[in-house]
C-alpha positions in Angstrom: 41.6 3.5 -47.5 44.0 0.6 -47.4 42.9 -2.9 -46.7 45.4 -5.5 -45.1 44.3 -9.1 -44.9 43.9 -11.4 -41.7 45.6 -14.6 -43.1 43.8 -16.5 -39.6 41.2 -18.7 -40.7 38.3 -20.3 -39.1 36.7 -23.4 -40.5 33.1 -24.4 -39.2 32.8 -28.5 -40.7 29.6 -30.0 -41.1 30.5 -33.2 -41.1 28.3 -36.4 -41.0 30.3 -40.0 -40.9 29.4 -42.6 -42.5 30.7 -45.9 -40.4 33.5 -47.4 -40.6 36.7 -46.8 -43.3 38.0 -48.4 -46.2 41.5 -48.4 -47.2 43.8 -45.7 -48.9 45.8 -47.0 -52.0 46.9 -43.6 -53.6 50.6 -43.0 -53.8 51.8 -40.5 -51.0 52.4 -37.4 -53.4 49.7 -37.1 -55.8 45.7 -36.4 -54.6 43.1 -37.9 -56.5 40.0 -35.7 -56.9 37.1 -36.8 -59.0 35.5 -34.6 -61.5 31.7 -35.3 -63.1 32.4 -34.5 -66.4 35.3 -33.1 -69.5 35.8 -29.3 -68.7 34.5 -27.2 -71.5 38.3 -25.9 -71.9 40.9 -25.2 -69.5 40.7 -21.3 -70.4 39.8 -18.4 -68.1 38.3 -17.0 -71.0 36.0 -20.4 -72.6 35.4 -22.5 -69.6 31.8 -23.0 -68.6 30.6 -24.7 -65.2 31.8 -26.6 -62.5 34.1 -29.1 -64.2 36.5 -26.4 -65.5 36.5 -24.0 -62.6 37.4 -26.3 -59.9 40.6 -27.6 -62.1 41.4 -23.7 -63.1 41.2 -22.4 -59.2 44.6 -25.4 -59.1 46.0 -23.6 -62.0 45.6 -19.9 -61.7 45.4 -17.1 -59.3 43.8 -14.0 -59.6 44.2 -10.7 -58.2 42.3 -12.2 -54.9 41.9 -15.7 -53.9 39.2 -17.2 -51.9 40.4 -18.8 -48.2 38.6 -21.8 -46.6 35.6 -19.5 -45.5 35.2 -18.5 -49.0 36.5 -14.5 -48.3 38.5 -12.4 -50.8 42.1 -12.8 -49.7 45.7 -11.2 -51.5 46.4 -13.8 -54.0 48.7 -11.9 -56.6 47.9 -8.7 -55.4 49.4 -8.0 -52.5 47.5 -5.6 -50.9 45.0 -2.9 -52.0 44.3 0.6 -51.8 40.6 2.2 -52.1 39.6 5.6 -52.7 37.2 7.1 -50.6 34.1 6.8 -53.1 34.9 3.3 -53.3 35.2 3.3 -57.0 39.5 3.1 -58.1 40.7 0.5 -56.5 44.6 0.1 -56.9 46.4 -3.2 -56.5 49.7 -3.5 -55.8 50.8 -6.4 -57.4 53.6 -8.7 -55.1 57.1 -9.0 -56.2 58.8 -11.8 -57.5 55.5 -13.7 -59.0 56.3 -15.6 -62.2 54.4 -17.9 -65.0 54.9 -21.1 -64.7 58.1 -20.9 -67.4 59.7 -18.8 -65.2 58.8 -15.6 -66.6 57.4 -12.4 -64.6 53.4 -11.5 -63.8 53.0 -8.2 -64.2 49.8 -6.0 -64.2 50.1 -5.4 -67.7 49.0 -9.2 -67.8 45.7 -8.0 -66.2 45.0 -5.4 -68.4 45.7 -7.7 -71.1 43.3 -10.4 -69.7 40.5 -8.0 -68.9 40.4 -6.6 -72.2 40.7 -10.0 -73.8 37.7 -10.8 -71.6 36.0 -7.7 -73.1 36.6 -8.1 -77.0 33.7 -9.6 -78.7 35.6 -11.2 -81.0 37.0 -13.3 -78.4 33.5 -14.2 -76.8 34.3 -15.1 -73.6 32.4 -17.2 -72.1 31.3 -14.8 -68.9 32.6 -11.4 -70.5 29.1 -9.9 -69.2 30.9 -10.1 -65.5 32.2 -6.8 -66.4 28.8 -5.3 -66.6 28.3 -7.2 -63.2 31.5 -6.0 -61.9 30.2 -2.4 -62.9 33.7 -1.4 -64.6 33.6 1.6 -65.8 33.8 1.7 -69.5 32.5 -1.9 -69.5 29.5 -1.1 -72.6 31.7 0.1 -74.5 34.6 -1.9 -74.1 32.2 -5.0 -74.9 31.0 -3.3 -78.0 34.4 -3.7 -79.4 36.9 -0.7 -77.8 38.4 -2.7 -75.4 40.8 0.2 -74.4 37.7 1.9 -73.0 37.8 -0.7 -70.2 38.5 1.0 -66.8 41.5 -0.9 -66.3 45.1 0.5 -66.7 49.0 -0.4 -65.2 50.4 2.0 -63.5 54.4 -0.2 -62.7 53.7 -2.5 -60.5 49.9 -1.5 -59.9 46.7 -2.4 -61.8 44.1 0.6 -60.9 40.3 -0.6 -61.5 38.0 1.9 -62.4 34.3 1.6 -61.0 31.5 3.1 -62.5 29.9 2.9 -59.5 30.7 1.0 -56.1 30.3 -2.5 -56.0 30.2 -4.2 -52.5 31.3 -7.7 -54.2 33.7 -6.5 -56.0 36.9 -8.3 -54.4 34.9 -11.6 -54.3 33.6 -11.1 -57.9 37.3 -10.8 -58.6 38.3 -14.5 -57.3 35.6 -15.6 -60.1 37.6 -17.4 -63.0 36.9 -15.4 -66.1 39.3 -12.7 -64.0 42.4 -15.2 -63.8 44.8 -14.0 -66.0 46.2 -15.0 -69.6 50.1 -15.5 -70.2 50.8 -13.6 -73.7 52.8 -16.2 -74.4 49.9 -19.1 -73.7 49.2 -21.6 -76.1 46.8 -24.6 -76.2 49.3 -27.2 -76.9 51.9 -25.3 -74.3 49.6 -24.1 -71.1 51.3 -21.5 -69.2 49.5 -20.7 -65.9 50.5 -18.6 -62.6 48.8 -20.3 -59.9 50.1 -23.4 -57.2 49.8 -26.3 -59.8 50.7 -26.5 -63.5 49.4 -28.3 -66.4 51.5 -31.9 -66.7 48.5 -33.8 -69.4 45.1 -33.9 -70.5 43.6 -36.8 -71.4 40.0 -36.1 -72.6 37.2 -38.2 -70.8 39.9 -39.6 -69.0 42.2 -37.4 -66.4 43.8 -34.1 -66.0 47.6 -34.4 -64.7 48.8 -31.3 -62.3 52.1 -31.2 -61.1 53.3 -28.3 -58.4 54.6 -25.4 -59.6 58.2 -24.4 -59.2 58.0 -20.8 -60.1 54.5 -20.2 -57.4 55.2 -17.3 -54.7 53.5 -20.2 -52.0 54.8 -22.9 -53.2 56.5 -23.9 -50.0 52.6 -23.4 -48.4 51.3 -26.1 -51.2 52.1 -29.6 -49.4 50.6 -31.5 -52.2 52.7 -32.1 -55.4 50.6 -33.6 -58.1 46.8 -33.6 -58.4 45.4 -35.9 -60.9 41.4 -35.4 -61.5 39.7 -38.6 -62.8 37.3 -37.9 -64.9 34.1 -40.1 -64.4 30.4 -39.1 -65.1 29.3 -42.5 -63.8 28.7 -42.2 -60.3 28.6 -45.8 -59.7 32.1 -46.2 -61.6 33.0 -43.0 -59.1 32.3 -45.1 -55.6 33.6 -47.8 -56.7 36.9 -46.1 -57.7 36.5 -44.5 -54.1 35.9 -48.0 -52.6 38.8 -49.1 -54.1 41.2 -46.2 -52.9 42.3 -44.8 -56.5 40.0 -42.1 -55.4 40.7 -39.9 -52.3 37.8 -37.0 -53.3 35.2 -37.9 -54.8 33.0 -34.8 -57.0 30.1 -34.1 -55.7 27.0 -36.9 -55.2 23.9 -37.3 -55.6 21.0 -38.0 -53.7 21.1 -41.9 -55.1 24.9 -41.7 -55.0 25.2 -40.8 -51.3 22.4 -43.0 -50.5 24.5 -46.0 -51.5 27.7 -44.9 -49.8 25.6 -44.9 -46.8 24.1 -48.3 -47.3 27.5 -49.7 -47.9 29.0 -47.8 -45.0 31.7 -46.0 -47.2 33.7 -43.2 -44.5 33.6 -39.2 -44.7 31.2 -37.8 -46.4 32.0 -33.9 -46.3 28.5 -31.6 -46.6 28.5 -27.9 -46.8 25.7 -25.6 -47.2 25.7 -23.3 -50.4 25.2 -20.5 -52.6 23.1 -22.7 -55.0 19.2 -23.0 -56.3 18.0 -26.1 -58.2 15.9 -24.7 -60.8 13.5 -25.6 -63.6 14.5 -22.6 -66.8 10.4 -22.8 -69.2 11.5 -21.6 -72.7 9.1 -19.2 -73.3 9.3 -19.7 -77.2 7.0 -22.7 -76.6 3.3 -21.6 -76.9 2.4 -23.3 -73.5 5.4 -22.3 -71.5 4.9 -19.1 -72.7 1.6 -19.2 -70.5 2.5 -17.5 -66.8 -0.7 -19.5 -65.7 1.1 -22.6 -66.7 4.1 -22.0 -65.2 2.7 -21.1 -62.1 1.0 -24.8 -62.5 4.1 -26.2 -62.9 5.7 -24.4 -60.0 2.8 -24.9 -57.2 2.6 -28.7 -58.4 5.7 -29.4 -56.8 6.0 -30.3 -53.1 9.5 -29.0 -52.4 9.4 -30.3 -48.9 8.9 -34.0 -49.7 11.3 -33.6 -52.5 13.7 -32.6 -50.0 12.9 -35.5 -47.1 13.1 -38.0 -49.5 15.7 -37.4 -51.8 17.9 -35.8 -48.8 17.3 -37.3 -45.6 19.6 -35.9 -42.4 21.2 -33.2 -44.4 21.1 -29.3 -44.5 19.2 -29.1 -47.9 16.4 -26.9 -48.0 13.4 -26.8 -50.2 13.4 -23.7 -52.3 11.4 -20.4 -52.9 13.6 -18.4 -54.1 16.0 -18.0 -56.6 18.5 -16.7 -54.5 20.0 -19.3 -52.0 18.9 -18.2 -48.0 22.8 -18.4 -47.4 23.5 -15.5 -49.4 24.9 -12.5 -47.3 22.5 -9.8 -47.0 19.7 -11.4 -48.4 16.3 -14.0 -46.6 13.4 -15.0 -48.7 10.0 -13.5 -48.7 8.2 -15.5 -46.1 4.7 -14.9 -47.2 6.3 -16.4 -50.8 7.6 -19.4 -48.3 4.5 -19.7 -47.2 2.3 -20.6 -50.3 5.2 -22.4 -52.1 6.0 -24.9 -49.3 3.2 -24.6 -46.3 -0.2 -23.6 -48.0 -2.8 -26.4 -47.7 -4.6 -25.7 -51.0 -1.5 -25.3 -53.0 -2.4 -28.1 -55.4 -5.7 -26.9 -55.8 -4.3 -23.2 -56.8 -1.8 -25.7 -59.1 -5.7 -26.9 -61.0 -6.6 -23.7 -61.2 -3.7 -22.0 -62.9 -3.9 -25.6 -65.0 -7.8 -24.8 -65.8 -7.2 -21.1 -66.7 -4.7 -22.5 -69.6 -7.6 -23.9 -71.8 -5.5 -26.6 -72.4 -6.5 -30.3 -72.3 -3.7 -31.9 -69.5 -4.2 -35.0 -71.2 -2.6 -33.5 -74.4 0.6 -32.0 -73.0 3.7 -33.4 -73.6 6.7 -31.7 -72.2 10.7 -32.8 -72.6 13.0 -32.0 -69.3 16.6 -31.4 -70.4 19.4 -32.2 -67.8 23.1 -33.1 -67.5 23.3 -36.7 -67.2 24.3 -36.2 -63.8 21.3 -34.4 -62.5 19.7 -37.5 -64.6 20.7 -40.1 -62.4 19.0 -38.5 -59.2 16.2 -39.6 -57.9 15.0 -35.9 -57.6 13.9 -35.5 -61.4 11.9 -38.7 -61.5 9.6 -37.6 -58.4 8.7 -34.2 -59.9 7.9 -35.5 -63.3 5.8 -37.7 -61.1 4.2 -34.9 -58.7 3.5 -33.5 -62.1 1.7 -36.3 -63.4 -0.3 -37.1 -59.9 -1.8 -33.3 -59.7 -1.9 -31.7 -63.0 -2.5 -34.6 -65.4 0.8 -34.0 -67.9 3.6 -35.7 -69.3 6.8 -35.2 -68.9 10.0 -36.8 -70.7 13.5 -36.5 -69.8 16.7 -35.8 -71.6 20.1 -36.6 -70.8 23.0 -34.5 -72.1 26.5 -34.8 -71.2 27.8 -31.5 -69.6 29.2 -29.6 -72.9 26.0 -30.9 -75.0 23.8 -29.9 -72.0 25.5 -25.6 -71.7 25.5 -25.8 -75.5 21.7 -26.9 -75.4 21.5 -23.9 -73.0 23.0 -20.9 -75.0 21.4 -22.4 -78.2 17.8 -22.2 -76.5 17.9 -26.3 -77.5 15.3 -27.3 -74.6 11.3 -27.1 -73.7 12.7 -27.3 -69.9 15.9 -27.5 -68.5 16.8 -28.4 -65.1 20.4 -27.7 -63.5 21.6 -26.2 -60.0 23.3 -22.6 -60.5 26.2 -21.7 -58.3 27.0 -18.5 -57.6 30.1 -16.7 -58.8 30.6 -14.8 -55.4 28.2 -13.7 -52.1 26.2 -11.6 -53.1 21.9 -11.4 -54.4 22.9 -9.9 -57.7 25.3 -13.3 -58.5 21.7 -14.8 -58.7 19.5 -11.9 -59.8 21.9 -10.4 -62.6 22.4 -13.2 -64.5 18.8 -13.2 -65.3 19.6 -10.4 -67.5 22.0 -11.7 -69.4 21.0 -12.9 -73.0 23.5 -16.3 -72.5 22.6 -19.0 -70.6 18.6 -18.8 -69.4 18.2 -14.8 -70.3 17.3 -12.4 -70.6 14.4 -11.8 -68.1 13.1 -8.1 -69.4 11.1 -6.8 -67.2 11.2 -2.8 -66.4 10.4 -2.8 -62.2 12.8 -6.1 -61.9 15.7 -3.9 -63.7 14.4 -0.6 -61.3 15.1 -2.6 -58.1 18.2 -3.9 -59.0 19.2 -0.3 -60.1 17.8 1.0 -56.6 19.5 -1.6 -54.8 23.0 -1.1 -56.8 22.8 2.6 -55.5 22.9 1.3 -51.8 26.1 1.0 -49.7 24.8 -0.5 -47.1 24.1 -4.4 -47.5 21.4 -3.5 -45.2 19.5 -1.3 -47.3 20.0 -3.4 -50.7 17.5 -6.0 -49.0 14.3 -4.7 -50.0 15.2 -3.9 -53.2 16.5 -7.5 -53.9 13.5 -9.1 -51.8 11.1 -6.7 -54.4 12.8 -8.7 -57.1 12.3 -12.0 -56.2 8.6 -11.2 -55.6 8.7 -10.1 -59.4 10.2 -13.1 -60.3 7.6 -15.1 -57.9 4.9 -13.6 -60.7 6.7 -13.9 -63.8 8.3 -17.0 -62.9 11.3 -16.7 -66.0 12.8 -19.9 -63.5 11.1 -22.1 -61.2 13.6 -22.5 -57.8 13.0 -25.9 -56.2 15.6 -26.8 -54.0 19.0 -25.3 -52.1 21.1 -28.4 -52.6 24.3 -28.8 -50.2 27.4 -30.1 -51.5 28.3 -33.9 -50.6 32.2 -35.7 -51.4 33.3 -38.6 -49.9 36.8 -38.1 -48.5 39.2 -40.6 -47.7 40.9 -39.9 -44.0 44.6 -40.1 -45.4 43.0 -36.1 -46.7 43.9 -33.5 -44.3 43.1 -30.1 -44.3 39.4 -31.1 -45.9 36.8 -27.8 -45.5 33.1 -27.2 -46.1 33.2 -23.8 -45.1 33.5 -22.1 -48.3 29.7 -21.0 -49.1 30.5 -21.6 -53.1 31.7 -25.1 -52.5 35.1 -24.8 -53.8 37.8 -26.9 -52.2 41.6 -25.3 -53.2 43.9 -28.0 -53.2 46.2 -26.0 -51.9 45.1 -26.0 -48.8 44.8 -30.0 -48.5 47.8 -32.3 -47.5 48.3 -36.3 -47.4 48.9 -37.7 -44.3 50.1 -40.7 -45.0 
């Protein structure tokens, strides 16, 4: 089976305006897009979170690219054959595309960065995505044969080897651990294939793109430099946007898009997303180790009013599942919904689970560990008060800066940690996987949680994989290895001179190359 591509797209704004405009300042050739915090790295292979992946989907293209409406498209594959059992898929990689120097991209490159992606002496940061991705030889490629990988170049084809089929597989592919790695990259000399090309870094400061010359689209790519501001400070970030040094801002916060409202500030963009606020209990600590207490924790919170105060007239939703309601092929349990956001004597089951600790509420003391960003809202400081108003504890908050905060993750450095997860493509698994992974807030062991995903992953049919992912989030519902709270939507302010502006992509991301100045 061949696929070809509709290149037609379709873009459904939710947009929400704020009163009247303020001026645009920035020169008529470069975008400025705000960023909350330093990347991690600039690496397919190291980056880790939103920071880095927004600036590497500028630099890099994968075998597939994501459109407006967040679909798999041909990015340097130009189209793609499947075999009937929907497990070899054969690219066929476009002619003429080139590196950034000017030299060719070939699939050997692909083999080359999926193996790298594999080798544990590398330790990518996402090189589990392989096991997601289902490739067949992915154990033992990630065990140290990286040739084992079901990968190979066949001339101007890259053939990918399934162990089984994958559904998600071309939109898993648009994820950035799969962009690929020049042989001849460097850190101090950057070498990338996608529309824009490294120009400077300055940490904590800005990241300088500049178009690239040697980019198959590049006469598709309107804009020719991008320079991302890096600012943590929201504050510092709307008033750089009020200014006009500032055409995007990142994404706000509740408190943050409260102001811009009070003070009338134009465009703010919203789209709903692939994305669950949660709150990740370390089970190593004695209490959190308690189901009963978690389940305190969790019923203690009233998601709704968390949601209607914190985000008033837009398309957030309070949470009760992990897995965001958007997610194709997937809706949440509704007797679940039911106790977690509609049931009167929720509070009182709270005391109970609280009671049937043994432990004194009056003696717990708990630390909540968050980016600094997810600090500033307003959202933290009502649960820790919800907490306090029906179950009697304390709670304390720390604020990390984004590379403290995912190395306090993967160290296991926190009591509880609060942060939104995005998923890496449409599908339940993006959320439910990930659980097992032992990086991050894994692994969740659990023998019927790992049967349904198993049952599910046997499934063609998105159809059929439902109740076997809906049978997993009632097993998290009990177990409770995360606490969802909220679906957040994504919020930037925009400035009008910004054409080409989209909220349709489900994940969030906004491809500068499909923006243009207008003035």
């Amino acid at each position: 089976m061949k696929i070809t591509f509709l290149c037609e797209w379709v873009l459904c704004f939710w947009v929400f305006v704020l009163s009247s405009a303020s001026g645009f300042a920035a020169p008529s050739k470069t975008l400025v897009r705000g960023l909350p915090d330093q990347p991690k790295q600039l690496h397919p292979h190291y980056f880790g979170g939103s920071p880095g992946a927004q600036v590497l989907k500028d630099l890099y293209e994968g075998l597939m690219v994501q459109n407006p409406s967040g679909e798999p498209v041909p990015g340097m594959a130009a189209n793609v054959d499947i075999s009937p059992d929907r497990k070899t898929y054969r690219f066929t990689m476009r002619e003429g595309i080139r590196w950034s120097d000017g030299s060719a991209v070939t699939a050997e490159d692909f083999v080359r960065s999926f193996r790298t992606l594999a080798d544990p002496e590398v330790r990518a940061t996402y090189r589990w995505y392989l096991r997601t991705g289902q490739f067949s030889g992915a154990d033992e490629a990630l065990a140290g044969n990286i040739k084992a990988l079901g990968v190979k170049a066949e001339n101007n084809q890259l053939v990918l080897q399934l162990q089984q089929p994958v559904p998600y597989i071309l939109e898993l592919l648009t994820f950035p651990s799969f962009l690929p790695v020049a042989k001849q990259h460097h850190s101090d000399k950057p070498v990338s294939n996608g529309p824009y090309m490294l120009i400077s870094e300055t940490p904590g400061k800005t990241i300088r793109l500049r178009k690239n010359p040697h980019y198959y689209g590049k006469e598709q790519v309107a804009i020719q430099e991008v320079t991302y501001q890096i600012q943590p400070d929201e504050l510092k970030m709307l008033e750089a946007f009020r200014e006009g040094s500032v055409n995007i801002t990142s994404h706000l916060t509740t408190s943050a898009q409260l102001i811009a409202r009070t003070e009338h500030l134009i465009r703010a963009m919203e789209n709903e997303s692939l994305a669950t606020t949660i709150l990740v209990p370390n089970q190593k600590h004695p209490l959190l180790a308690n189901a009963d207490f978690r389940r305190a924790l969790s019923l203690a919170l009233d998601r709704t009013a968390l949601v209607n105060s914190n985000y008033p007239d837009s398309h957030a939703r309070p949470a009760c599942s992990f897995t965001a309601p958007l997610t194709r092929g997937f809706s949440p349990d509704k007797k679940h919904c039911h106790l977690l956001l509609s049931s009167a004597d929720r509070h009182h089951q709270a005391g109970t689970h609280m009671k049937n600790t043994g432990v004194n509420p009056g003696q717990v003391a708990l630390t909540v560990t968050t980016t600094k960003k997810n600090g500033s809202d307003w959202l933290l400081n009502q649960m820790v008060t919800q907490w306090q108003a029906v179950l009697g504890i304390q709670v304390k908050v720390r604020l990390l800066n984004w590379k403290d905060f995912t190395r306090a993750l993967a160290d296991r450095d926190y009591e509880l940690a609060l942060f939104s997860w995005l998923a890496g493509y449409n599908d339940a698994t993006a959320f439910l996987l990930p659980l097992q992974n032992e990086k991050g807030f894994g692994p969740f062991v659990n023998p019927d949680y790992q049967k349904q995903l198993e049952l599910a992953a046997d499934q063609s049919r998105q159809s059929d994989r439902l109740p076997y992912y809906q049978q997993a989030e009632t097993i998290l519902a009990q177990q409770l290895p995360v606490i969802p709270v909220i679906h957040p939507t994504f919020v930037q302010l925009v400035k009008p001179a910004v054409g080409g502006y989209y909220t349709s992509n489900p994940e969030g991301w906004v491809h500068t190359r499909y923006l243009r100045l207008l003035r």
